[in-house]
N, C-alpha and C positions, 0 to 999 in steps of 0.2 A: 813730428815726423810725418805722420800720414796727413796730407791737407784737402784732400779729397775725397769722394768714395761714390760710386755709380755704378748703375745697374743697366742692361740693355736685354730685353725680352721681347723681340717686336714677331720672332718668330711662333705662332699657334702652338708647332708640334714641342716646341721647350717648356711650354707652361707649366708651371709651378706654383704652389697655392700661396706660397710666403715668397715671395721674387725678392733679392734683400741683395745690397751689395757686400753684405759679411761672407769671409771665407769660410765654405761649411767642413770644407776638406782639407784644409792646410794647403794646400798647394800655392796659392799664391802668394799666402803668407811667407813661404819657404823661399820662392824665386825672388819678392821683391829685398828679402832681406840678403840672398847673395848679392844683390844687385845694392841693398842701400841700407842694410841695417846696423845700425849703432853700436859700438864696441860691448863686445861683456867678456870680463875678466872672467877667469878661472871658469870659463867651459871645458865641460870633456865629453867621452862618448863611456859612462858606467868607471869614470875614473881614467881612461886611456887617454894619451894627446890630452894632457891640460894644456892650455893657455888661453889667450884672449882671438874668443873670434869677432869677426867683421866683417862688414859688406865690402863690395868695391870702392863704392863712393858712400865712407861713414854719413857726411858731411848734405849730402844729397834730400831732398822733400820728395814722400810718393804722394803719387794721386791713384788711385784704381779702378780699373774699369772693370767691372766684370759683364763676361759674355757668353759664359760655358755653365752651361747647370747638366742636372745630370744625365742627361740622355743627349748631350754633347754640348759641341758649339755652332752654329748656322751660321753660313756667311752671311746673314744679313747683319745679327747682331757684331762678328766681328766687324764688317765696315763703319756701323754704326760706334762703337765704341772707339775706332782710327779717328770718326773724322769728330768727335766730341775731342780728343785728346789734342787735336789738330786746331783744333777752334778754341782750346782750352791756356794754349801756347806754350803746353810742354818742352820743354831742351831734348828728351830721350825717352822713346817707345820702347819697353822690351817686352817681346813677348815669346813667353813660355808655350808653344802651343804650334801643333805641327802634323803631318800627316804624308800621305806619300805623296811626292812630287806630282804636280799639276800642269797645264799651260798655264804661263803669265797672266792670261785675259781670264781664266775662269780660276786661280788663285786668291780667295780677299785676302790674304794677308799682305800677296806680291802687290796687287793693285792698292790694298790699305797704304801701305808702307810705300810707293810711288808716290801717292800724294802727298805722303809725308815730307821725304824728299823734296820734291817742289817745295813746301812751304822749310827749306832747313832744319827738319827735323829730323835726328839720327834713330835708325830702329835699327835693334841689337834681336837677332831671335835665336831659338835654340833650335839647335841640329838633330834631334828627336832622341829616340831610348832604343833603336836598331840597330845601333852596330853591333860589329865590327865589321858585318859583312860590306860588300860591293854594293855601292846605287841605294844604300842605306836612309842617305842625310835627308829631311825637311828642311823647307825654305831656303832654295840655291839660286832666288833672283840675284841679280849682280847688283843690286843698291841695298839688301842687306846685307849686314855682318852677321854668318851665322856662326854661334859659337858653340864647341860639341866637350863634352869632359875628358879630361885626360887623368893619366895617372900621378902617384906622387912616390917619392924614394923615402917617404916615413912607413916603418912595419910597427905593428902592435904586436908586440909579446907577451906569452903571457910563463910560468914556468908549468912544467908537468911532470908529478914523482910517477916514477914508473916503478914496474912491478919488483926488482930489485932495490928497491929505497933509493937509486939515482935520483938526482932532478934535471928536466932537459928542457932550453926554452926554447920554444916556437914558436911561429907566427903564421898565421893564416896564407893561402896560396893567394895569389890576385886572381881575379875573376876569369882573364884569359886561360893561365895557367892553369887553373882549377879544370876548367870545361876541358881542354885538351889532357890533362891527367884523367881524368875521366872518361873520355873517350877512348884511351888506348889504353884505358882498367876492362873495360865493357869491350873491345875489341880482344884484348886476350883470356877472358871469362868466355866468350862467344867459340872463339880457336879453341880453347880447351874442349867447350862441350864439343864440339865437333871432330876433333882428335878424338878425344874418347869414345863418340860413339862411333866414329869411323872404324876405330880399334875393336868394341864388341862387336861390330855388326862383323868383322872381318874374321874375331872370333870363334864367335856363332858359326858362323860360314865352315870354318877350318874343321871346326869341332865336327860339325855336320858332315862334310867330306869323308872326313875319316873314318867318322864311324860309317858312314857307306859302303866306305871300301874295303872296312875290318870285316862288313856285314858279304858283303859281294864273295871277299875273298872265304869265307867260313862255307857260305853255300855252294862253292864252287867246288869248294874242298871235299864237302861231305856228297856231292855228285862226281 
């Protein structure tokens, strides 16, 4: 499966005492197998969604470059690691790896992935871990394909006996959902406190008033 494996550290401020092309963090372990890893039956996630997962293309050879260690990635090492992959005569670049939109000219992965192009190479990048919002996406050259995740219509259930010995199944909210229930749980917790101390402060007030003018009217009286 893997036929390859490279390292690129030309940048000083990366330095690392053991520079290794093995993945220390999983990360690209994870991206290159959505993109090419080999069927395995009876996956789950703790028992949920069995079946058989797989990359896009089972069928597919990786080669990998690495160019990020841990105090990031420098564009020199990513050009460097484009134009090995480029000289190397890969079919398809992906690269997992992004940040906020750039110009063209001082972009390596835009400029990486250009020369890619010239030479018929297809580069596939990902659309970064910012959305939902507006003006969100990494890598929006027009010669790549960026690709961003989407949702699915499979829910994980699980059951839950409640305090009268029913059972009730649920499923976890989606992530959008969630944040927006969330948000107008904490906006009406906020309104309440604020109702309520509107209400004592206005209390207080009344109570105060009153008793002024129980107090005003007594000494008026007794003058």
């Amino acid at each position: 499966k893997v036929i390859g494996a490279r390292y690129f550290q030309l940048e000083s401020s990366m330095t690392e005492e053991n520079p290794t092309p093995v993945d220390t963090d999983g990360h690209g372990t994870h991206t290159s197998s959505t993109a090419a890893g080999s069927p395995v039956s009876s996956a789950s996630l703790y028992g949920l969604a069995r079946g058989t997962a797989r990359g896009g293309v089972p069928s597919a050879r990786i080669a990998m470059y690495k160019v990020c260690w841990a105090l990031g990635c420098s564009d020199m090492d990513l050009l460097a690691g484009f134009d090995a992959a480029i000289a190397d005569g890969v079919d398809v670049i992906s690269v997992s790896i992004g940040g906020p939109p750039s110009k063209y000219f001082e972009d390596p992965i835009a400029i990486g992935s250009f020369h890619a192009m010239k030479k018929g190479i297809f580069t596939s990048c990902s659309a970064g871990n910012s959305g939902p919002q507006l003006f969100s996406i990494s890598n929006v050259a027009p010669w790549i394909m960026t690709v961003a995740a989407s949702s699915i219509d499979r829910q994980f259930q699980t059951v839950v006996k409640l305090g009268n010995g029913l059972d009730a199944t649920v499923s976890p909210l989606p992530p959008t959902l969630l944040f927006c229930s969330l948000v107008v749980f904490f906006f009406f917790i906020i309104k309440y406190v604020l109702i309520k101390k509107s209400t004592q402060d206005f209390d207080t007030y009344f109570f105060l008033k009153t008793n002024k003018m129980m107090v005003e009217r007594t000494i008026k009286n007794k003058s």
